[in-house]
N, C-alpha and C positions, 0 to 999 in steps of 0.2 A: 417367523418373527419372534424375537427375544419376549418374555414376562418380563417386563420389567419390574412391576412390584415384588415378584418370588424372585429374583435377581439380587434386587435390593435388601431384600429382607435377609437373603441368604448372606450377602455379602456385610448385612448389619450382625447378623448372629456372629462372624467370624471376628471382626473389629470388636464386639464388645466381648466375647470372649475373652480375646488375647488383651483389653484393657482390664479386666478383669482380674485375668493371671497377675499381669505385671501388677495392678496395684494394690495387690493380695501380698506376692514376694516383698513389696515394696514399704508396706503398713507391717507385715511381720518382723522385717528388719529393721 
């Protein structure tokens, strides 16, 4: 059976990463 919370949490690092980037590119520009 799946971890759900190290699922999530993983699947949270990845989302706020890439929101991150983008509103990094996006504030510099």
């Amino acid at each position: 059976m799946i971890d759900y919370m190290t699922y999530i949490a993983y699947v949270y690092e990845l989302i706020d990463g890439r929101y991150r980037s983008i509103h990094t590119i996006v504030d510099s520009d």
